[in-house]
DSSP file (Angstrom, degrees, kcal/mol; ACC not computed):
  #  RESIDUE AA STRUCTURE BP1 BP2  ACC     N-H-->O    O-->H-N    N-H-->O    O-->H-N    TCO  KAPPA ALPHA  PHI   PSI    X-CA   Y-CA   Z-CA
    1    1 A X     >        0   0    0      0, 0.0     4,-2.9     0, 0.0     5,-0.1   0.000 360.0 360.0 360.0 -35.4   21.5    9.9  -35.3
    2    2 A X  H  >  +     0   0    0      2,-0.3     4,-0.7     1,-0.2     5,-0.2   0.914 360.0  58.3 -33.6 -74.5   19.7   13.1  -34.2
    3    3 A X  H >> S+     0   0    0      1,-0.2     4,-2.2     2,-0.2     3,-1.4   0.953 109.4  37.3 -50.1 -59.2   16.7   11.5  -34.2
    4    4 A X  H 3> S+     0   0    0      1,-0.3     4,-0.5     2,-0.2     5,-0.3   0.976 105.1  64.0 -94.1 -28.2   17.5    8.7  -31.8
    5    5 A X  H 3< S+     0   0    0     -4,-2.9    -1,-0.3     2,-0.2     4,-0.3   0.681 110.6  49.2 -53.6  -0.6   19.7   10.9  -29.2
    6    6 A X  H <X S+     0   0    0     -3,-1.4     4,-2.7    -4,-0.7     3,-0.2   0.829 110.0  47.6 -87.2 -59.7   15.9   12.7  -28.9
    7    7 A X  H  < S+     0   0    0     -4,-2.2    -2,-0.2     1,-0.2    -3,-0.1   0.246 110.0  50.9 -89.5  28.9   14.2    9.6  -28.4
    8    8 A X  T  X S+     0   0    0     -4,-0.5     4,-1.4     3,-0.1    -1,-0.2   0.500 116.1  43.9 -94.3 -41.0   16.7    8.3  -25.6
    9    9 A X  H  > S+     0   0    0     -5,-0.3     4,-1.1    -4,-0.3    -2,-0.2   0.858 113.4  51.7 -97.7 -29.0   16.3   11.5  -23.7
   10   10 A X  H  X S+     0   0    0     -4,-2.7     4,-1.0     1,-0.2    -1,-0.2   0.918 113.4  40.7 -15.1 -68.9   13.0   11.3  -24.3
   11   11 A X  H  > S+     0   0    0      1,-0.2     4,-1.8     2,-0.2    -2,-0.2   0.645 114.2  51.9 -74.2 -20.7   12.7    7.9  -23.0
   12   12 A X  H  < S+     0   0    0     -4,-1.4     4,-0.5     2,-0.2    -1,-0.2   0.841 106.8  53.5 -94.6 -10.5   15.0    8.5  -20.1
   13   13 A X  H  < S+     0   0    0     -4,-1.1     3,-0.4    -5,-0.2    -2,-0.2   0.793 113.5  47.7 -82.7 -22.1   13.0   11.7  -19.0
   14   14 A X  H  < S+     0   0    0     -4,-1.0    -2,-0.2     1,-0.2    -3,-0.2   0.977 105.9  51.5 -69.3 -49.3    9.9    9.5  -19.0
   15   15 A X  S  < S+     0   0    0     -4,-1.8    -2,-0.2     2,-0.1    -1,-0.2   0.397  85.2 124.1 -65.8  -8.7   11.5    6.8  -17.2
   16   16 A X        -     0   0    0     -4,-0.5     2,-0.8    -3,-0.4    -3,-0.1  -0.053  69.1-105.9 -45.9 155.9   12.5    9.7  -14.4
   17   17 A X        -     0   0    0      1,-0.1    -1,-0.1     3,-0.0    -2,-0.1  -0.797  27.1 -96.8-106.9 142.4   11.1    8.5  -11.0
   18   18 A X        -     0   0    0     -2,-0.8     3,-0.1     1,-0.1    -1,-0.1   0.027  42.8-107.2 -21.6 116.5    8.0    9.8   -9.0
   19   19 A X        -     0   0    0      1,-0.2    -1,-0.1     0, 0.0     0, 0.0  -0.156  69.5 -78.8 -56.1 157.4    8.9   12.6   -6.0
   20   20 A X        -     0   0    0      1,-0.1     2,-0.3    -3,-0.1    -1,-0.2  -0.084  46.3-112.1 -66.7 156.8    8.3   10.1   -3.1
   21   21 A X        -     0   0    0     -3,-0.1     2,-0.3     1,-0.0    -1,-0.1  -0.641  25.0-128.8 -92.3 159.2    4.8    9.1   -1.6
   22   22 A X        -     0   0    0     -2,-0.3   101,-2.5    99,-0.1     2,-0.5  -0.695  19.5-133.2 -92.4 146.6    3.7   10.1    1.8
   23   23 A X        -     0   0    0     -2,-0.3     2,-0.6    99,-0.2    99,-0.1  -0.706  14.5-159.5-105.5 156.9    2.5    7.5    4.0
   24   24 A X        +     0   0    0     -2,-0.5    97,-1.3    99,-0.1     2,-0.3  -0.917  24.4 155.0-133.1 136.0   -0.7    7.9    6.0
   25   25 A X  E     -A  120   0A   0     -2,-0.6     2,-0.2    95,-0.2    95,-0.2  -0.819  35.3-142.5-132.4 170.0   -1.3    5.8    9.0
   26   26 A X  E     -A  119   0A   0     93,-1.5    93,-2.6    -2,-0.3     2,-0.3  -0.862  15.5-149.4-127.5 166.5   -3.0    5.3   12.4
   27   27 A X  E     +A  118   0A   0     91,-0.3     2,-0.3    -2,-0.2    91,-0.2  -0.832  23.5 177.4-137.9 143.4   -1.3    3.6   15.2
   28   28 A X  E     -A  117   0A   0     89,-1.3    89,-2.3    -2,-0.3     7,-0.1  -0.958  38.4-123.8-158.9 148.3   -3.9    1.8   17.6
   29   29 A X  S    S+     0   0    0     -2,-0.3     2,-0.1    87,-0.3    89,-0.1   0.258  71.5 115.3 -97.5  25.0   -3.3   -0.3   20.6
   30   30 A X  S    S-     0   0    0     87,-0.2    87,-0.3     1,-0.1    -2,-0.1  -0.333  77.3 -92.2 -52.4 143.2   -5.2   -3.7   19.2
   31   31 A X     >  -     0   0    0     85,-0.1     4,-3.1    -2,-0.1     5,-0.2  -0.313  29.4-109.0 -61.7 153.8   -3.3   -6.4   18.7
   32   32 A X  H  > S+     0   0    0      1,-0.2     4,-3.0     2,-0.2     5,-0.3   0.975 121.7  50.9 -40.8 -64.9   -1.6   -7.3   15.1
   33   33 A X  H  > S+     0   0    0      1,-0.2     4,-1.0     2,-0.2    -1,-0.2   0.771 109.9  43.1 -38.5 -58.5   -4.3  -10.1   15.1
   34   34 A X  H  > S+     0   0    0      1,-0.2     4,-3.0     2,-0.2     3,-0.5   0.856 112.2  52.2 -69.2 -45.1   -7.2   -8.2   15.8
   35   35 A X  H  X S+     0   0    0     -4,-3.1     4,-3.9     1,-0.2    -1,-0.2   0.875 107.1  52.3 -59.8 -26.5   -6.4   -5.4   13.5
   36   36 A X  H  X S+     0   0    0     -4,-3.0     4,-3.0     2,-0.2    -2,-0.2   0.878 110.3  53.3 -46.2 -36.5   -5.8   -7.8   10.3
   37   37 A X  H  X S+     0   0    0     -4,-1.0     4,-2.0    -3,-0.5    -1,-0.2   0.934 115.6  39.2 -78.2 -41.8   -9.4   -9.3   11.1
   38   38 A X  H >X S+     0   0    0     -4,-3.0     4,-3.1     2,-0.2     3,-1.1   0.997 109.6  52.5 -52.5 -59.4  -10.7   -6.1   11.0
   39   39 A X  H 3X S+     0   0    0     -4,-3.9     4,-3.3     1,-0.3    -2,-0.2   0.908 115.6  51.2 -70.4 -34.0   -8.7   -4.6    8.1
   40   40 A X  H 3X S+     0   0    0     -4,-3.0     4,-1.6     1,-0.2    -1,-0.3   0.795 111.1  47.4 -46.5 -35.7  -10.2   -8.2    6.1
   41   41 A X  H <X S+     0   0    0     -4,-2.0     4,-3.4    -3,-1.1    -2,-0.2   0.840 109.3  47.5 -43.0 -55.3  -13.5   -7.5    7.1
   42   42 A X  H  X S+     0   0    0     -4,-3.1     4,-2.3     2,-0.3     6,-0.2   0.901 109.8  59.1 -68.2 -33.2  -13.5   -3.7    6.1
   43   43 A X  H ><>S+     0   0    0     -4,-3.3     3,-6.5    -5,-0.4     5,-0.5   0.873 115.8  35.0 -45.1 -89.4  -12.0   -5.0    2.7
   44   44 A X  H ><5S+     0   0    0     -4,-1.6     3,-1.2     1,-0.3    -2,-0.3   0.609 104.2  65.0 -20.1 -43.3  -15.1   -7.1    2.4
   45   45 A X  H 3<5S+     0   0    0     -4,-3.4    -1,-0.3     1,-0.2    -2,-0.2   0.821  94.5  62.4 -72.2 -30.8  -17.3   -5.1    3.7
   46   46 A X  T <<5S-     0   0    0     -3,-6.5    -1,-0.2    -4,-2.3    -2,-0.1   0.425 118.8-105.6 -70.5  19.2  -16.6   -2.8    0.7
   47   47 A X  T < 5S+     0   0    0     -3,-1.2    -3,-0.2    -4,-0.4    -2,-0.1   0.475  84.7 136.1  66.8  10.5  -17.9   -5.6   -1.7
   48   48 A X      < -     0   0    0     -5,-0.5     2,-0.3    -6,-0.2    -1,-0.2  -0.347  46.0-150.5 -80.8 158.1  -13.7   -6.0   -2.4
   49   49 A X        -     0   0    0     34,-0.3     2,-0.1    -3,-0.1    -9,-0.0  -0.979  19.7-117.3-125.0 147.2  -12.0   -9.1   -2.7
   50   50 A X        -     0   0    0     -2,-0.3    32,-0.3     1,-0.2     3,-0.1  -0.332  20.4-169.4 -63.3 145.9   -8.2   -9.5   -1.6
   51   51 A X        -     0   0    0     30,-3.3     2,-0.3     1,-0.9    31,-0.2   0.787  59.4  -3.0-119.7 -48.0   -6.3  -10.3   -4.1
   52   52 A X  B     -B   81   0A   0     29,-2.3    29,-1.7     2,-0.0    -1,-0.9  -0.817  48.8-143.7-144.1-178.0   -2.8  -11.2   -2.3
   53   53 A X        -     0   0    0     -2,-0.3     2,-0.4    27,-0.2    27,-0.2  -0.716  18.6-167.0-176.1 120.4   -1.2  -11.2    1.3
   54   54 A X        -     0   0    0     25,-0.4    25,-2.8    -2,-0.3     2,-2.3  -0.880  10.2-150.4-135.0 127.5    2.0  -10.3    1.1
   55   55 A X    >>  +     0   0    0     -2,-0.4     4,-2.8     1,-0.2     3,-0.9  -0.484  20.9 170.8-107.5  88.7    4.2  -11.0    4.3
   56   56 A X  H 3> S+     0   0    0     -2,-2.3     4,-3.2    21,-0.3    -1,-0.2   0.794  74.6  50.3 -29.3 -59.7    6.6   -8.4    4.2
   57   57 A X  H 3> S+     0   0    0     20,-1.9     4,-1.1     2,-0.2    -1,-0.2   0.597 107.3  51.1 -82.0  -5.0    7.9   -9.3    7.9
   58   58 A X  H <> S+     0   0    0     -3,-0.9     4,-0.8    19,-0.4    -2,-0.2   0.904 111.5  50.8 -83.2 -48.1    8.3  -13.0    7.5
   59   59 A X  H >X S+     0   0    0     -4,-2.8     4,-1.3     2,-0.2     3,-0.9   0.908 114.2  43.6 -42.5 -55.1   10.3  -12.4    4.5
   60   60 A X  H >X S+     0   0    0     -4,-3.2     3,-2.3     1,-0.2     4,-1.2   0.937 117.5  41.5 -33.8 -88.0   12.3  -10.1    6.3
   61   61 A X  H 3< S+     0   0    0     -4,-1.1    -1,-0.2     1,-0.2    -2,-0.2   0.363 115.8  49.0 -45.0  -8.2   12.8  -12.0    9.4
   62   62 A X  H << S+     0   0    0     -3,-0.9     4,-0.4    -4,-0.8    -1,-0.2   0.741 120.3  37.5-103.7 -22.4   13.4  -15.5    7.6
   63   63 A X  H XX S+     0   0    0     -3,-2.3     3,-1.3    -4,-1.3     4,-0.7   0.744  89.4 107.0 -92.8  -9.6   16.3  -13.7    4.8
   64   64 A X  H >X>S+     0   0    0     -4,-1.2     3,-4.8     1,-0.3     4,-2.4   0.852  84.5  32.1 -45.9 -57.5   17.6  -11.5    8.0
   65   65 A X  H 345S+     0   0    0      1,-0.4    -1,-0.3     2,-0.2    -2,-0.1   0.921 115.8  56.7 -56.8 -36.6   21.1  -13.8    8.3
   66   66 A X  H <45S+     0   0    0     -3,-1.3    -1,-0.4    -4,-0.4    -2,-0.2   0.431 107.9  43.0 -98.6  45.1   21.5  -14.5    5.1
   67   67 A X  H <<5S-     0   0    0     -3,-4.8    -1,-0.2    -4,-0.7    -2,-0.2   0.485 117.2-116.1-102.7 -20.3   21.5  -10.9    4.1
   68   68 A X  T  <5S+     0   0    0     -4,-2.4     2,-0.6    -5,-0.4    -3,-0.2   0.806  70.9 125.7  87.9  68.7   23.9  -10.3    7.3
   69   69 A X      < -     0   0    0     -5,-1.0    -1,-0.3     1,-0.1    -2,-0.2  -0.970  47.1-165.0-139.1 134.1   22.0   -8.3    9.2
   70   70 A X        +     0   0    0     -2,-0.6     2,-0.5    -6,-0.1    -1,-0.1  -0.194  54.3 118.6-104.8  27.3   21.0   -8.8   13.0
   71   71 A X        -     0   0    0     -7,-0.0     2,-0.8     0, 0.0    -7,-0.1  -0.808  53.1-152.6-107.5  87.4   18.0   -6.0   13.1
   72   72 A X        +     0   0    0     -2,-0.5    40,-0.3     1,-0.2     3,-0.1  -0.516  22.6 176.3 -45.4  92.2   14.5   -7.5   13.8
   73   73 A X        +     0   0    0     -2,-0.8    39,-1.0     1,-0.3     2,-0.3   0.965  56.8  11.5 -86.7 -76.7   12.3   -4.8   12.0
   74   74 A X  B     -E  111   0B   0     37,-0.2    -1,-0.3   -17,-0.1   -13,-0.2  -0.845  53.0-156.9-131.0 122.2    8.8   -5.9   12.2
   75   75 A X  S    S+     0   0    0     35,-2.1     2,-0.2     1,-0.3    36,-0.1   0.581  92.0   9.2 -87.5  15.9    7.1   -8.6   14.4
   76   76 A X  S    S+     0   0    0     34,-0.9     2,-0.4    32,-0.1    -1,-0.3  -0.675  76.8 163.1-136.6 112.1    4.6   -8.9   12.4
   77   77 A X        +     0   0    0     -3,-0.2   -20,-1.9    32,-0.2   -19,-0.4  -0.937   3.4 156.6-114.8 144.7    3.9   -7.5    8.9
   78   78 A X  E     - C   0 108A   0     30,-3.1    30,-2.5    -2,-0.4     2,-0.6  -0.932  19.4-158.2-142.4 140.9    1.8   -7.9    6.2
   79   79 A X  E     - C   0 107A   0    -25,-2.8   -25,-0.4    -2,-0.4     2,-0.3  -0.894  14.9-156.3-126.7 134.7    0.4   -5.8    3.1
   80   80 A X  E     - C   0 106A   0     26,-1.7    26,-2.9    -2,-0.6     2,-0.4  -0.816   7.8-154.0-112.0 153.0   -3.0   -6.9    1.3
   81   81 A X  E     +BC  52 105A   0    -29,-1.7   -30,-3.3    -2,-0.3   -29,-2.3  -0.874  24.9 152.8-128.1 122.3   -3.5   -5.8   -2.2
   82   82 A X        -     0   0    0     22,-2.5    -1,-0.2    -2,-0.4    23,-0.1   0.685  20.8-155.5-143.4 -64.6   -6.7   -5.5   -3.6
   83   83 A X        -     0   0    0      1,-0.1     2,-0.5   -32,-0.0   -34,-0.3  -0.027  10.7-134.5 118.8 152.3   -8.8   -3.5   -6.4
   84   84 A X     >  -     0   0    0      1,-0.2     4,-0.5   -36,-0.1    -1,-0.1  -0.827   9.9-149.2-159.3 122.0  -12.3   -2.2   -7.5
   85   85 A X  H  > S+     0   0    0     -2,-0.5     4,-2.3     1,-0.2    -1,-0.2   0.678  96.5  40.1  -7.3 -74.2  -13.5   -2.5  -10.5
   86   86 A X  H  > S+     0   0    0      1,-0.3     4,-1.2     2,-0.2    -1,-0.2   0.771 111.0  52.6 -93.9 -40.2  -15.4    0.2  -10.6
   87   87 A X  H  > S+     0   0    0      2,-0.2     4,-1.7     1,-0.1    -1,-0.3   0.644 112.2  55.2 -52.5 -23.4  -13.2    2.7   -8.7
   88   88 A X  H  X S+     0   0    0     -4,-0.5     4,-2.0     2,-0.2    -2,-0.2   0.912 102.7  49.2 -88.2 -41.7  -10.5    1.7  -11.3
   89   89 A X  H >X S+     0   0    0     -4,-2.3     3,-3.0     2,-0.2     4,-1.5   0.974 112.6  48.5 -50.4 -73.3  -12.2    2.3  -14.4
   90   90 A X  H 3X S+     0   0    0     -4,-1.2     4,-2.9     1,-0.3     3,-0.5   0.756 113.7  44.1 -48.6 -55.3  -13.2    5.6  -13.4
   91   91 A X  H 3X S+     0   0    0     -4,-1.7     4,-0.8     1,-0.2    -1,-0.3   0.810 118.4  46.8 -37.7 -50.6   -9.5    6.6  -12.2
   92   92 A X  H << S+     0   0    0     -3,-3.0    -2,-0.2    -4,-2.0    -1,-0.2   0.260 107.3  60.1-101.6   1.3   -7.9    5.0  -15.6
   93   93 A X  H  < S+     0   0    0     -4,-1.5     3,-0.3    -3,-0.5    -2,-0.2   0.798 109.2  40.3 -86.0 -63.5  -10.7    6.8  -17.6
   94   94 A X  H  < S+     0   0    0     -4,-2.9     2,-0.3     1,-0.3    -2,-0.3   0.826 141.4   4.6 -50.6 -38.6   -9.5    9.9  -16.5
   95   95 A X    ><  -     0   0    0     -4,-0.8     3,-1.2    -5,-0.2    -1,-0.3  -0.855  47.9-164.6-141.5 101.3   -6.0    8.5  -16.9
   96   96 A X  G >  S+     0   0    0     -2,-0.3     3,-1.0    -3,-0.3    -4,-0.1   0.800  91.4  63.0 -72.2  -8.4   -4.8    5.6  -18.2
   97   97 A X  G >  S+     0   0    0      1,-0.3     3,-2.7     2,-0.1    -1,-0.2   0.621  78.8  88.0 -60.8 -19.6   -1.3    6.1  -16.7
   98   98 A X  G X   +     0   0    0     -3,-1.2     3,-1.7     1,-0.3    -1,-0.3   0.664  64.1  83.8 -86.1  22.2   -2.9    5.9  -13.5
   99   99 A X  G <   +     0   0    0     -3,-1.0     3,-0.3     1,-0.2    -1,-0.3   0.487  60.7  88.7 -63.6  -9.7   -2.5    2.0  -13.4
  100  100 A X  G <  S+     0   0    0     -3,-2.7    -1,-0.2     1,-0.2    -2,-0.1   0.683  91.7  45.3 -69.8 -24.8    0.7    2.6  -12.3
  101  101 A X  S <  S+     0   0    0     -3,-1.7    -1,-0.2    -4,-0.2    -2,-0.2   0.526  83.0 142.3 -59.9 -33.1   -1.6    2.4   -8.6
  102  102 A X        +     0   0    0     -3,-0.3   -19,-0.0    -4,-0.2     2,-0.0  -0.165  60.1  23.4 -73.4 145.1   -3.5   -0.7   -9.6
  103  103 A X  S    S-     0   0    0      1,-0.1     2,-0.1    -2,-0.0    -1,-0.0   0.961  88.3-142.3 -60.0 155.5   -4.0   -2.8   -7.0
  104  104 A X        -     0   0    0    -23,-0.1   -22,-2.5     1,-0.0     2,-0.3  -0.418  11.0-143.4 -98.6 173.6   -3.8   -0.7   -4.0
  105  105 A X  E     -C   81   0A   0    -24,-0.2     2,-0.5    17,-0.1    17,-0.3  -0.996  15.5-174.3-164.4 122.6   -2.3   -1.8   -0.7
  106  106 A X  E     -C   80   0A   0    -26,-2.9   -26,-1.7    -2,-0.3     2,-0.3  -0.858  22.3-157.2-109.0 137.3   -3.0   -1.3    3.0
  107  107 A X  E     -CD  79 120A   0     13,-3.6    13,-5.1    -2,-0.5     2,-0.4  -0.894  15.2-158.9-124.0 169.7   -0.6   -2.6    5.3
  108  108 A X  E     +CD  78 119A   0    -30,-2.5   -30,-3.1    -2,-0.3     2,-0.2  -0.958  17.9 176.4-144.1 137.4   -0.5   -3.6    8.8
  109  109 A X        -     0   0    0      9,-2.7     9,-0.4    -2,-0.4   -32,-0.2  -0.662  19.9-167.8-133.8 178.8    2.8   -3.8   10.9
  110  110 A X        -     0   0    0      7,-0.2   -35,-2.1    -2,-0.2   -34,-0.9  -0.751  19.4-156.6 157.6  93.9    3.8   -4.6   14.7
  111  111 A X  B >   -E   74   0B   0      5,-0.5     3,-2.1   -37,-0.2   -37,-0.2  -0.580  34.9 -81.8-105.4-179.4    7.6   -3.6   15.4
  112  112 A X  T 3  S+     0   0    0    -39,-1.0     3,-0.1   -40,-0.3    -1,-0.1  -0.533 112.2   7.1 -80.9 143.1    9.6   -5.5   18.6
  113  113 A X  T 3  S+     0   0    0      1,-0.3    -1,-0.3    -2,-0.2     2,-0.2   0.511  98.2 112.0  46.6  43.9    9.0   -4.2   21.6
  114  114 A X    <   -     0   0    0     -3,-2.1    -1,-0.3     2,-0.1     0, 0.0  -0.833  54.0-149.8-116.7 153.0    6.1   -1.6   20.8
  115  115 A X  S    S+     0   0    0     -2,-0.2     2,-0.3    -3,-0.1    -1,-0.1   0.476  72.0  94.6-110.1 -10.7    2.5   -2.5   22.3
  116  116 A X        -     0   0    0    -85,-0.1    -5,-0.5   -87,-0.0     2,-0.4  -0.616  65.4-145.3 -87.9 151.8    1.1   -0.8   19.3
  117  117 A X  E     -A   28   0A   0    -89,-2.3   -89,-1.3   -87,-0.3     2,-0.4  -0.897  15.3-146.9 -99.6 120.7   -0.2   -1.8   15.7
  118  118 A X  E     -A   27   0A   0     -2,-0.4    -9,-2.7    -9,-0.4     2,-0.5  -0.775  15.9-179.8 -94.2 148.0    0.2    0.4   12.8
  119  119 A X  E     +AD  26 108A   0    -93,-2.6   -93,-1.5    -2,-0.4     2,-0.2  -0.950  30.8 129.1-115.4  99.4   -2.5    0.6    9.7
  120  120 A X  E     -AD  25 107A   0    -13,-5.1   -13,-3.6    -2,-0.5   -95,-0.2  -0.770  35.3-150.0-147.7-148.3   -1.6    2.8    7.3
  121  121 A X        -     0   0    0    -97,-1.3   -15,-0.1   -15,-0.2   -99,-0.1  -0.420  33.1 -93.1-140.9  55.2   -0.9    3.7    3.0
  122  122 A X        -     0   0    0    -17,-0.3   -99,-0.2    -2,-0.1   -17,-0.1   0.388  48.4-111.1 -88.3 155.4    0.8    5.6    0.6
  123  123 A X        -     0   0    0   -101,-2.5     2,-0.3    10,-0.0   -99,-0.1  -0.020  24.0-140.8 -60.5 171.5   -0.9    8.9   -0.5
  124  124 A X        -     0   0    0      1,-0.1  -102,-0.0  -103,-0.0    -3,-0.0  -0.897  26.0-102.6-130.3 142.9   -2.2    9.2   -4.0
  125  125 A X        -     0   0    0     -2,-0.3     8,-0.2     1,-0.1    -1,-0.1   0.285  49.4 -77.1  -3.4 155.7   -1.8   12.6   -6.1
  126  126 A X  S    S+     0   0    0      2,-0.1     3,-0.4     3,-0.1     2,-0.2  -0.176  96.2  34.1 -53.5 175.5   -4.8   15.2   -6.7
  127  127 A X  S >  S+     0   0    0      1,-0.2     3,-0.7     2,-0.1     4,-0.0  -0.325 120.4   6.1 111.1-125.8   -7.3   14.9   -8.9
  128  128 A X  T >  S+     0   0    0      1,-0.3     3,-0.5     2,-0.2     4,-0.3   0.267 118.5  64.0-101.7 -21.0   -8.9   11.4   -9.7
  129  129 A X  T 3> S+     0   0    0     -3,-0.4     4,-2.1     1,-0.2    -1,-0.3   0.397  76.4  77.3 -87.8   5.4   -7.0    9.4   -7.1
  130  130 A X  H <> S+     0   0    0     -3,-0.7     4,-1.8     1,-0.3    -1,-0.2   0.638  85.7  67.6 -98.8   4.4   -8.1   10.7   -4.3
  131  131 A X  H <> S+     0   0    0     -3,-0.5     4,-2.0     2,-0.2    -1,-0.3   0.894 105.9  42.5 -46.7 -45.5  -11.1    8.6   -5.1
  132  132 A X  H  > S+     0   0    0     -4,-0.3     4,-3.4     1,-0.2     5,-0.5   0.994 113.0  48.6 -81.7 -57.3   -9.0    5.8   -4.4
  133  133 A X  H  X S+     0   0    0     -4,-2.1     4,-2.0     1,-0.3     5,-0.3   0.959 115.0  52.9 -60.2 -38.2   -6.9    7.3   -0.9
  134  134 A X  H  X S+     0   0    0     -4,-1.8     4,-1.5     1,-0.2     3,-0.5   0.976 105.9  49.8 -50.2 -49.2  -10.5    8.2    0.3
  135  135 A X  H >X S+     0   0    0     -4,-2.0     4,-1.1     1,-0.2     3,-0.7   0.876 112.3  43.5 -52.3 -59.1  -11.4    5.0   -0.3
  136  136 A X  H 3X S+     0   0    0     -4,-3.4     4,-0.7     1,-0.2    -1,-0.2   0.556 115.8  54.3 -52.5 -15.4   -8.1    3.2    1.8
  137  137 A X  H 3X S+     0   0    0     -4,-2.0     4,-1.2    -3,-0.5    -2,-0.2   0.800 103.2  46.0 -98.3 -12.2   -8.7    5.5    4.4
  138  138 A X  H <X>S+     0   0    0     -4,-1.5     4,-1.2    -3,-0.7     5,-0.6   0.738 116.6  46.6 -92.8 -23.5  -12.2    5.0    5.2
  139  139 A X  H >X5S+     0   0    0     -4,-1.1     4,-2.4    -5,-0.5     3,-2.4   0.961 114.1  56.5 -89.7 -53.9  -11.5    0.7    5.1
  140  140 A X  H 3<5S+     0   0    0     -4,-0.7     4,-0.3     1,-0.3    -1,-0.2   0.871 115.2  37.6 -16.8 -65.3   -8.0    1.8    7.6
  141  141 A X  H 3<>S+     0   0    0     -4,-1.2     5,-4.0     2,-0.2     6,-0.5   0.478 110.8  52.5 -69.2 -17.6  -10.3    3.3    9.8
  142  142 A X  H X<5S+     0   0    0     -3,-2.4     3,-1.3    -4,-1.2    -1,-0.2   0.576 105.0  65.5-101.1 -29.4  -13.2    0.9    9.7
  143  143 A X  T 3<<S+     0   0    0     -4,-2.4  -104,-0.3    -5,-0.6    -2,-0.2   0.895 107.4  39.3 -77.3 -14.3  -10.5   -1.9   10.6
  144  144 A X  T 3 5S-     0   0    0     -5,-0.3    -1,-0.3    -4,-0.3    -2,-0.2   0.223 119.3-100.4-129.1  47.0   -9.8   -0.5   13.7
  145  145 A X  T < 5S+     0   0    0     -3,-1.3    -3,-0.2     1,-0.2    -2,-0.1   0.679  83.3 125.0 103.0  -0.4  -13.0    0.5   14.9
  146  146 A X      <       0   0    0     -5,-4.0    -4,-0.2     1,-0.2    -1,-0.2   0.244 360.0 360.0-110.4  23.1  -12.4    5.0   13.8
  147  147 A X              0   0    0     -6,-0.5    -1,-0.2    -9,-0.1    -5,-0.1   0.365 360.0 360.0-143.1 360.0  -15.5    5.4   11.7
C-alpha cells in the first residue's frame, strides 16, 4: 500500500503543470491578409512545410452564441503549426521530453476595431529550445518585412 501511495504522488507531481509561457509578438500595421502571405512564405522559405491551419477566430466567432457570450475577440485569427526535422531531432536528442513543443505554432490575429495585425509565439525555456524560439522569431519577422 506504501508502495503505490509513492507512485500516485509521484505521478501526480509529474503531471504538475508548466509555470506559464510568455508570449512574444510584433504588432505591424499590414493587413491580416498580407501578414498570413508573408508568415506562409517565411515558413517556406525555411524549407518547412505547414502542417495545419488552425482558425482559432472562426471557431470562436461561429460557437460565440452558443456558448452565450456576445464578445467578438478576434476578426481574424489563425495559428499554423509546423516542424523541422532537423531542428527536432537535435532539441529531442538533448531531451526527449522536449516533444512536449513538437510542432511549433506562430499565430496571426486581427482584433475588432484595431488597424493593426499581431504575429507572435510562446517562449521556449533555456538551453536547447531556444534553437527552436530563434527559429519562430526570425520566420515572425521575415513575415512582416523586420529582417
Amino acid at each position: 500500500m506504501k508502495r503505490l501511495l509513492t507512485a500516485a504522488l509521484t505521478c501526480a507531481a509529474m503531471a504538475a503543470p508548466a509555470a506559464a509561457e510568455e508570449m512574444i509578438s510584433y504588432t505591424t500595421d499590414q493587413s491580416y491578409e498580407d501578414v498570413v502571405f508573408g508568415l506562409e512564405n517565411a515558413i517556406l522559405d525555411e524549407g518547412l512545410v505547414i502542417d495545419s491551419t488552425s482558425h482559432v477566430g472562426a471557431m470562436l466567432e461561429r460557437t460565440r452564441a452558443d456558448v452565450g457570450s456576445d464578445v467578438v475577440l478576434f476578426e481574424a485569427a489563425d495559428v499554423y503549426s509546423f516542424c523541422s526535422a532537423q531542428l527536432s531531432r537535435e532539441v529531442m536528442e538533448a531531451d526527449p521530453m522536449n516533444i512536449v513543443f513538437c510542432p511549433y505554432d506562430i499565430f496571426v490575429a486581427r482584433q475588432p476595431g484595431d488597424d493593426s495585425t499581431i504575429i507572435g509565439y510562446r517562449s521556449f525555456p533555456d538551453g536547447e529550445m531556444q534553437k527552436i524560439q530563434t527559429l519562430l522569431d526570425r520566420i515572425a519577422r521575415n513575415a512582416i518585412g523586420m529582417e
